[in-house]
Each structure stands twice: as C-alpha cells, then as structure tokens.
C-alpha positions in Angstrom: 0.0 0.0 0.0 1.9 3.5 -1.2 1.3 5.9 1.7 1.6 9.8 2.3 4.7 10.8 4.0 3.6 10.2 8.0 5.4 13.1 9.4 2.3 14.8 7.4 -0.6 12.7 8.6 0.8 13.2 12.2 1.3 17.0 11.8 -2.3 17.1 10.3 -4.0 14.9 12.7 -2.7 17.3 15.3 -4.6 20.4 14.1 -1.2 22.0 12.8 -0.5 25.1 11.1 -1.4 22.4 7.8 -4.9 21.9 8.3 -6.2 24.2 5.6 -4.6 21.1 3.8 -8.0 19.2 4.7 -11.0 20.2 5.9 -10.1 19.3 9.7 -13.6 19.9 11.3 -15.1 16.6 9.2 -12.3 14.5 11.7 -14.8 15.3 14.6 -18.3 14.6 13.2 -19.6 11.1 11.6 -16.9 10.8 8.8 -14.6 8.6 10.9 -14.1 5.8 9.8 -14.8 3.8 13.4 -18.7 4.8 12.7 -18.8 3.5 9.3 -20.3 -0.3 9.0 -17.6 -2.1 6.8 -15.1 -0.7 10.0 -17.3 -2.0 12.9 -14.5 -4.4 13.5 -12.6 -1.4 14.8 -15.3 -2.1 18.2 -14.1 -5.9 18.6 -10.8 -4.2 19.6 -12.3 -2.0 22.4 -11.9 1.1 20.2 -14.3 3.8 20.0 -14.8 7.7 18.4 -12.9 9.0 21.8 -9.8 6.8 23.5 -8.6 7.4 26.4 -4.6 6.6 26.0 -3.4 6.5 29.3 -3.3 3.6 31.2 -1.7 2.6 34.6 -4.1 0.3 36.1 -7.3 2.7 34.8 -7.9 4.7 31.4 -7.4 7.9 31.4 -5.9 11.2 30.0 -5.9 15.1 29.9 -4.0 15.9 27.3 -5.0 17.1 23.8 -6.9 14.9 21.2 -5.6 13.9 18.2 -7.2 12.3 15.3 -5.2 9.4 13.5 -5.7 8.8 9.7 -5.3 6.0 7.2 -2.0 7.4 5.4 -3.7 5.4 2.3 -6.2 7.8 1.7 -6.2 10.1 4.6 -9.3 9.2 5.7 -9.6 10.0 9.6 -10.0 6.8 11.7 -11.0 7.9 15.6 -9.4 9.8 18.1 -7.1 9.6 20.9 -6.6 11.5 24.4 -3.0 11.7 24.6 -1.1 11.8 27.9 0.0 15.5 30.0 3.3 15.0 31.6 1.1 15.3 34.9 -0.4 12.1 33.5 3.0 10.9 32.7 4.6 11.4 36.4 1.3 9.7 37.7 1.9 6.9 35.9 5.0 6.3 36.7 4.4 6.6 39.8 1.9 3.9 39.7 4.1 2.0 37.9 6.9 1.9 40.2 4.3 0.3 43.3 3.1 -2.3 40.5 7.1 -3.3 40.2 7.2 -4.0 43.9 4.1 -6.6 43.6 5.3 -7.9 39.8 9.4 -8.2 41.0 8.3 -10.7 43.9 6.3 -13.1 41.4 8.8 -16.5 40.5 10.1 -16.0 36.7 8.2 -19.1 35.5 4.6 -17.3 37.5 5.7 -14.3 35.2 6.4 -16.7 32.0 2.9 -18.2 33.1 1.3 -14.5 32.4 3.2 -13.8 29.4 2.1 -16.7 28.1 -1.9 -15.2 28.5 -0.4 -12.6 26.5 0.5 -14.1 24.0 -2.9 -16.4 23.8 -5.0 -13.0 23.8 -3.1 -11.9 21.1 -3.4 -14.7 18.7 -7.3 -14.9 19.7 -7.2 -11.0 18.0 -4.5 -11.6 15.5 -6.4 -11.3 12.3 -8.3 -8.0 13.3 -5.2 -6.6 15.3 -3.5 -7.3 12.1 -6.0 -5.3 10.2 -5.9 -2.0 12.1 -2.1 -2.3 11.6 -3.1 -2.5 8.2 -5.2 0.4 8.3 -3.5 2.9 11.2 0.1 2.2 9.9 -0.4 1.2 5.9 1.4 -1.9 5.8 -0.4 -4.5 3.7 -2.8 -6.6 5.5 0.1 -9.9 5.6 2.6 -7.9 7.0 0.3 -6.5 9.6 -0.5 -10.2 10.6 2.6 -11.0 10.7 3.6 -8.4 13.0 1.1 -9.6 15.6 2.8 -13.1 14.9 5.8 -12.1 16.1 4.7 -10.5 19.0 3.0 -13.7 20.1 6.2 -15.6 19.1 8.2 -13.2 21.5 5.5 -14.6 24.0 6.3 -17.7 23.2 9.9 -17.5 23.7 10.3 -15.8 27.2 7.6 -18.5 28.7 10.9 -20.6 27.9 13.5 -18.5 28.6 11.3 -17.6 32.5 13.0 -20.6 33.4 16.3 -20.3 32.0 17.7 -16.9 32.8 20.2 -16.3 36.0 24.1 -16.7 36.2 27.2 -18.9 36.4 28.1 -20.2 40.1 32.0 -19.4 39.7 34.8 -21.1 41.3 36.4 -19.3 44.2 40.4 -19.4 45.1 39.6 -18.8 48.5 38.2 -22.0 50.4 35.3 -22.0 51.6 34.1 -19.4 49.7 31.8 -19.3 46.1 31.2 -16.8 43.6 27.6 -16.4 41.9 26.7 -14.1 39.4 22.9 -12.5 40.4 20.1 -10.8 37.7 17.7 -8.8 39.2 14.9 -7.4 37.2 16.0 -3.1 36.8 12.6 -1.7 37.3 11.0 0.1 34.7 11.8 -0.1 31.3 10.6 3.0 29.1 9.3 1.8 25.6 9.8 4.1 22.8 8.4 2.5 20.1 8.5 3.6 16.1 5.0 4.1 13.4 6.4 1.0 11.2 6.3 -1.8 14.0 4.1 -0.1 16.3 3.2 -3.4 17.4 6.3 -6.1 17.0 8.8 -3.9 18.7 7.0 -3.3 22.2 6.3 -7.2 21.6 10.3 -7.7 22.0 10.6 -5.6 25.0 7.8 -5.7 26.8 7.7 -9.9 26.8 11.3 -10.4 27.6 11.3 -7.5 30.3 8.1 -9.1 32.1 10.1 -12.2 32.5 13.0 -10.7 34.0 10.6 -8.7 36.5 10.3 -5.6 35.1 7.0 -3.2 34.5 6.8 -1.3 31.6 6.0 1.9 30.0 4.7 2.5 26.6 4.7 5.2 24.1 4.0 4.6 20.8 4.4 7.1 17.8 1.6 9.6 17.8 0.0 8.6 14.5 -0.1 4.9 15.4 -1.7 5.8 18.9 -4.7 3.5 18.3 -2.6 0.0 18.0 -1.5 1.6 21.2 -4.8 1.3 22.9 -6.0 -1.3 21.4 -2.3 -3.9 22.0 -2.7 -1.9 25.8 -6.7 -3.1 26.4 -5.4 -7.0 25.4 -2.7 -6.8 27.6 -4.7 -5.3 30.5 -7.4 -8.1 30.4 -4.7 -10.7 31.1 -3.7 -8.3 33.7 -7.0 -8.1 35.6 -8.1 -11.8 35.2 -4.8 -12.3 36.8 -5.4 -10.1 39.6 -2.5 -8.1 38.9 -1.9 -4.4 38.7 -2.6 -3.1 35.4 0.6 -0.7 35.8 2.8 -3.5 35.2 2.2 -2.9 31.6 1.2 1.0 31.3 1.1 3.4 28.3 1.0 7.2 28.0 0.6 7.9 24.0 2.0 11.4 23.8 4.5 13.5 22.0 8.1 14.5 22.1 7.0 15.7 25.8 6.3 12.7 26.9 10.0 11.2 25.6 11.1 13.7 26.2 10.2 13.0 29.7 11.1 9.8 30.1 14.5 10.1 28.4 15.7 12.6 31.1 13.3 10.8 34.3 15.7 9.0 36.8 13.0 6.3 37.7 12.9 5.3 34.2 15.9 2.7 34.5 16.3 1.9 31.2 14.6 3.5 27.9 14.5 1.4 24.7 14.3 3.7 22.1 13.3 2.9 18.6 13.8 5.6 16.0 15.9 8.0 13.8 19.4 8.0 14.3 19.3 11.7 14.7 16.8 11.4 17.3 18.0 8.7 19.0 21.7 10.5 19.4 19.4 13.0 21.6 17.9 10.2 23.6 21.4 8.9 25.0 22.6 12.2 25.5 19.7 12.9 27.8 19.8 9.4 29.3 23.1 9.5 29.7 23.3 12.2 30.7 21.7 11.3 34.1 23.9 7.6 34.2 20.9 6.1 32.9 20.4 3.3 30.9 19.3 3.0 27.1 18.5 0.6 24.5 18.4 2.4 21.1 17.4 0.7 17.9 18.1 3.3 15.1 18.6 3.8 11.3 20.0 1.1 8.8 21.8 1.5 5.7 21.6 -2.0 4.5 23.1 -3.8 1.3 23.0 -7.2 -0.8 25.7 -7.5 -2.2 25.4 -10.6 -5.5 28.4 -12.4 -6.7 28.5 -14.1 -10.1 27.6 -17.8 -8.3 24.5 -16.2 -6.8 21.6 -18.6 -6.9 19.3 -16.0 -8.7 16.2 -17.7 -7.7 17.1 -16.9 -4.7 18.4 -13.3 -5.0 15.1 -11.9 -7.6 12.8 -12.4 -5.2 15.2 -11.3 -1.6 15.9 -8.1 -3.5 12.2 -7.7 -4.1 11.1 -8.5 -0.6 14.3 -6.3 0.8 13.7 -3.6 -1.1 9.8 -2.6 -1.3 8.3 -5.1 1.3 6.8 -2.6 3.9 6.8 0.1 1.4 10.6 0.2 2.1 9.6 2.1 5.3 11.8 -1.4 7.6 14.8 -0.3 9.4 15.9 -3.7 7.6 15.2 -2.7 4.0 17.7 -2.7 1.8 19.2 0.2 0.0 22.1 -0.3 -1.4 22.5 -3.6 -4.4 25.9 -4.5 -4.9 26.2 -6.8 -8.2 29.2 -8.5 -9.9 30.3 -6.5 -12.9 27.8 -8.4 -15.6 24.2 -8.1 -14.9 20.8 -6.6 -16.5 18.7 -4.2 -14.2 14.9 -3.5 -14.3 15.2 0.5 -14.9 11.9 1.4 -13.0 12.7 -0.1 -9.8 16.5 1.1 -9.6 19.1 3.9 -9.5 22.3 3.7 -11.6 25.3 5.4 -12.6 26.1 6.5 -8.7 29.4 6.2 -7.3 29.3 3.6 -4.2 30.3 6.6 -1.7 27.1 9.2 -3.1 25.9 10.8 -0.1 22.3 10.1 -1.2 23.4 6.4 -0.9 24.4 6.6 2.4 21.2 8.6 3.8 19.0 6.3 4.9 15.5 7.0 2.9 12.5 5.0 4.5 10.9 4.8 0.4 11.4 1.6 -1.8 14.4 3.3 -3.4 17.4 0.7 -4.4 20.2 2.1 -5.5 22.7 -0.4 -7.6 26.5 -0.9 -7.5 29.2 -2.7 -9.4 32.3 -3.9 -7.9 35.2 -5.5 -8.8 36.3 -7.7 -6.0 35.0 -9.5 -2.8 37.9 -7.2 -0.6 35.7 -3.8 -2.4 32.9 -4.7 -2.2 33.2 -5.2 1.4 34.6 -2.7 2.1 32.0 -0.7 0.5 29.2 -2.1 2.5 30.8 -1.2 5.7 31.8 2.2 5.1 28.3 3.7 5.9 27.5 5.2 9.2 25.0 2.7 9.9 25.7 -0.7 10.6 22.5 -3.0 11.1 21.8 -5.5 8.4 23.5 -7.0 5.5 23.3 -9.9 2.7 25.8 -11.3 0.4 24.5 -14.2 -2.1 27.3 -16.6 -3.1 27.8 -20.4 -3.0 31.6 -19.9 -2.2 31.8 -21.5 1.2 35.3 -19.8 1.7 33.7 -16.8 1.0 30.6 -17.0 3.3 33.3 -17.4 6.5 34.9 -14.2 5.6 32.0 -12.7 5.1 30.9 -13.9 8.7 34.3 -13.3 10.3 36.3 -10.1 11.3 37.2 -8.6 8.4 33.4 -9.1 6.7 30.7 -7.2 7.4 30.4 -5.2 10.5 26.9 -5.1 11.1 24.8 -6.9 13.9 22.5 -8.5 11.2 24.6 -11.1 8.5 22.7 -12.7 6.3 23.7 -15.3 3.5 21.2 -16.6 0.2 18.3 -14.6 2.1 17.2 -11.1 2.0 18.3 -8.1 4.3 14.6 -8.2 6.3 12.9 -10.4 7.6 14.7 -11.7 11.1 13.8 -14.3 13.4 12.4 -13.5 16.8 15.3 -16.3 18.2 18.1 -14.3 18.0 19.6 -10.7 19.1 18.3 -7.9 16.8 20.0 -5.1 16.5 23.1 -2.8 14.6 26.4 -1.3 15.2 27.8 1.8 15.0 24.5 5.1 14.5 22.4 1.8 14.9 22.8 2.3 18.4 24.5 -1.2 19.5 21.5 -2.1 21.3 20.3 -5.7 20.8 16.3 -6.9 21.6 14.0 -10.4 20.9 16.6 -13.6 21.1 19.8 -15.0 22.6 21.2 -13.4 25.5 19.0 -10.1 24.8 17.2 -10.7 28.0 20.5 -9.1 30.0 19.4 -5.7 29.2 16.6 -5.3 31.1 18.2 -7.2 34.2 21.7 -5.7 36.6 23.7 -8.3 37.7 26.0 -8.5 40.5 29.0 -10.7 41.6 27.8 -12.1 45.0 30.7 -13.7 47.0 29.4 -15.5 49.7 32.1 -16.9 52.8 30.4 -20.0 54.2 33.6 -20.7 56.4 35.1 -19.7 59.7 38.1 -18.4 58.3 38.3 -14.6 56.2 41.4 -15.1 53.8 41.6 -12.4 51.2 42.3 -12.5 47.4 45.1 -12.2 45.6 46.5 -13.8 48.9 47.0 -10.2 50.7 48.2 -10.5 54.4 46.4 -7.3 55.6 48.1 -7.2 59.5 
C-alpha cells in the first residue's frame, strides 16, 4: 500500500499550522471511519470515536486529542486523548508500586502470564493485524505478521522464565563461592517507532516481564490506536490475573512525553526505537543522568550478488528487501551491490552512482534501491561497511570460503549477517539489533534478556576463616 509521507498525517492529525490542507472539522463529526459499518470491527478491539490513552491500572488522560488517519487515503480513523506530563509522572508513579508486587512473582509465575499474553493476542490476530493494516499502511500480511511475532516473543520468554540467572564461579579462597545474580531493573521505558508499532514493544515488553520488570509505553503519535488497542489486550490478562494493570502501562504522547522519560531518573532503562538523529538526543539525555538506554536506530543496509549467486534466490530477496513494507523497515535494503555483468529493471532502480554518493548513504524509509558494481570480494566489502550505519546486510554466493569471511572479522560489520536470504525479515530467536549510529543495542533472542536485568557478583564466605584475594596479608 503506497502511503503519504507520515510526518504529514501526524502534523495534520494534530490540528497544525497544515490543516487548511484538509477540511479538519469533518475528523470530529460522523466521517470517521470507526462509525462507518464495513469498519465496525474497529469495536471488537475495544476502540471507539474518543480513546482514552493512558493507562496505569485505569484509562485515562488530559492531554489534547488527536485524530489518526489511514496514510492510504487520509481518511480520519478515531481519536485519541494523549497523555500530559502530569499524567506521565502519575503513571509512573503507579508503575513503580506495580514493580514491587510484579518483582516478587517467581520467573516461571511471570512466563505463566506472558504466556496469556500471547494467547489474547493470537485470539485478536487477524483484526489486530488489520488495524495495523489500516493505522500504519502496511499491507494486510505484513500487519498479521507483525502480531505473529509479537505472540512468538510470547512464546519464547515463557521458555527462557525458566532459563535466565548466572554462572556459580569457582572461588580461590576455600570456603568461599562466587555467583553471578540478575535482578529485574525496574521500569523499562518503551519508545516504540510508526512501522512496528506493534512487534517492537512485543520484544521488550515480553522479555522484560520475565526478567521482573514493569513497563512503560509510548508509541508514535499517528499509530496511537494500535497503542490502545495492544494496551486493552494486555490489561485483560492483567485483571483476570489479579494483577496491577501498571505492570504494563502506556502514556501515548509526543516529544514531551520522551522527552520526559529520556531525562526521568526512575525510568531505568529507555529502549528507544527511532531516527538515528533522534535517538543520538535520547542517549545524550539518558546518559546524561547515568541512565540506561536501548536504542534501535537507522540502517543502511546492502545485498551484495556475486557471479555464483543462486538467482532464484536473490530476484525475489531483492524484491522482498527492497519494497516489502513500502521500504519504510529499518531492515530494508538500500544499497544492491552486483558483480560486474548483470541486467537491471530500470523502473525499480538507481544507476550510474558512485558507491560513496551521499544520497546512498542517507537512509531513505521509500522503496528506493540504488545499484553498485564492484570489482572484487575485498571492495565490495569494504563498501558495504563504510556507511555510518551498521545493522543489516546480505551477500548471495555459494563460495563456502567466502561466506566465512563474510561472517568473520574482516566481513561485514553489522549486527544482522545474512547469506542466500534477503536483508529483512529476522527471526524472533536471536539478538536484533546494529552497530555503529544503529545504536549497539540488541532486543527479541539470545542473550538479549540481560538488558533489562543488573547483575552483580555475589561472593558469599560460608567458612570460619576470612582469607583475602590475591593472597593479601592485611596485618
């Protein structure tokens, strides 16, 4: 589905200096969509004209009202009460009691409730799938699928709720032991992005339930009713479970609201998802207070085709990479990178660039592909690491020799390495995330659950005697 630019649907749906551009007033009377019959599925959600989009355990909210729009046709959908930073610090506040209930709950009794989750989910998955569809403009499979992989998120921490803790280490003092402790961090700030406004608070908010935090949602403006509606599944589970609905709360807001909980010190760690420009703002305001942050940001990301490509395989990658989303993944690919020889479809493609263009290395969230030719494996490797960004990459070969290198130091430096499949498309099972104005954060799989825990080295002396290490005599 080709969309209008968001950043104009959101300024619009605001009641900006651009609404002469539409006739604004129609938003508040019958013309939204919600009251129209083919869209009464919009009410099997919980959605009506008004939302309230706070939530901390009640609905609420007393800041202003936005409209949100279908960026297919700019048709205006229903409307949302967004959050006022008073409603922000309230929130938070009854977030932060929820924590002390939620942190004393056994891992696997928290796996137990993500697990809910993730049934509620897939019980709403076809018509969760089609508001993503219509709020966010994906087409109607890919908004499915995003609600797939939030329940598989689901699925994986009920697993990993009785897997994570540490190592018990080997001492050099008798009668001593080393064990490394995780201990959930508290909350865990949720910044999430308009083209998974679903998927990514999937990955955090599943993995950091497990590890005993509560969380703290806000979504992009103009996606602010997948917000709600995600929010109302999650708080059912909640309630049937008797548990406070803070554990999982949401303030849909503006840059006030991150703004907010980038610099809030009982915010202990914000996962940002986002621009690389803004996200650079985000860890200078978390950091700025010692915090903790989590940024997924831009990607630059290339396939690069050798001449013993499998081209059934690379056609149809390249197609997916390129376009799937309407090129608006963090994971599309923007740069193709093809052996000398090779026939292009014109439409679809920009030629004649030099590999270092500066529009080639701006990442553009539009199904633009812009083509290469290199000479040699050492350039063309070299080529694809010499963007600022550094999240995923592709190479198509059947060179087994050169697959290692491509996997090892000197191949590509991004967090995401692909080989014979497309730059999208990643599996919930391992660590997603980039390097370098990525952000270096990883979230979903492996070892990705240590973010949202601290550990400490606990020694423990269970002997009569107190030697030191290192074997000091202190006398």
């Amino acid at each position: 589905m080709w969309r209008v630019p968001r950043q104009l649907c959101v300024q619009v749906a605001r009641g900006s200096k651009l609404s002469g551009l539409w006739n604004k007033p129609a938003a508040f009377m019958s013309t939204l969509l919600i009251n129209q019959p083919q869209y009464a599925w919009l009410k099997e959600l919980g959605l009506r004209e008004e939302n309230p989009g706070v939530y901390n355990g009640s609905w609420g909210g007393r800041g202003e009202v936005i409209t949100t729009y279908c960026p297919a046709n700019n048709e205006p959908i229903a409307r949302v009460r967004q959050a006022s930073v008073a409603d922000y610090e309230e929130t938070v506040k009854k977030a932060r009691e929820a924590w002390r209930i939620w942190a004393d709950i056994p891992a696997p009794k928290r796996g137990e409730v993500v697990r809910q989750i993730g049934d509620a989910l897939r019980d709403k998955i076809q018509v969760l799938g089609n508001l993503v569809s219509l709020e966010m403009g994906k087409i109607f499979v890919e908004g499915v699928g995003e609600v797939q992989e939030y329940v598989d998120v689901c699925d994986y921490a009920v697993g990993l709720s009785r897997m994570i803790g540490g190592p018990i280490l080997p001492s050099e003092r008798p009668g001593h032991v080393l064990i490394e402790q995780w201990n959930p961090v508290g909350l865990v700030g949720v910044i999430t992005a308009f083209n998974f406004p679903v998927a990514v608070y999937g990955w955090n908010s599943a993995i950091a339930m497990i590890c005993g935090d509560v969380c703290l949602w806000k979504g992009a403006p103009s996606t602010s009713l997948i917000s709600v509606a995600v929010t109302k599944i999650i708080a059912k589970v909640l309630e049937d479970n008797k548990l406070p609905g803070a554990i999982c709360s949401l303030t849909c807001g503006g840059a006030d609201i991150g703004t907010a909980m980038a610099k809030d010190e009982q915010v202990d760690l914000l996962s940002f998802t986002g621009s690389t420009q803004v996200g650079k703002q985000v860890a200078l305001m978390v950091q700025e207070r010692f915090g903790r942050s989590l940024l997924e940001l831009g990607g630059n990301n290339a396939i690069i085709v050798f001449d013993d490509a499998d081209l059934n395989l690379v056609i149809p990658s390249a197609l997916f990479a390129a376009i799937g989303t309407t090129g608006q993944r963090c994971t599309t690919a923007r740069r193709l990178v093809m052996d000398r020889p090779g026939n292009y479809v014109e439409p679809t493609i920009v030629t004649g660039l030099p590999h270092n263009a500066s529009i080639a290395h701006t990442e553009t969230f539009a199904p633009i592909l812009y083509v290469f030719k290199f000479k040699n494996e050492e350039e063309v490797f070299a080529w694809n690491n010499e963007v600022k960004q550094g999240l995923s990459s592709s190479v198509f070969t059947k060179d087994l020799g050169r697959i290692f290198r491509w996997l090892g130091p000197k191949g590509s430096d991004c967090g995401i390495v692909n080989v014979n499949i497309p730059t999208s498309g990643a599996e919930i099972g391992g660590a997603f995330g980039g390097e370098k104005h990525t952000g270096g954060g990883r979230e979903s799989g492996s070892d990705a659950w240590k973010q949202y825990m601290r550990r400490s080295t606990c020694t423990i002396n269970y002997s009569k005697d107190l030697p030191l290490a290192q074997g000091i005599k202190f006398q």
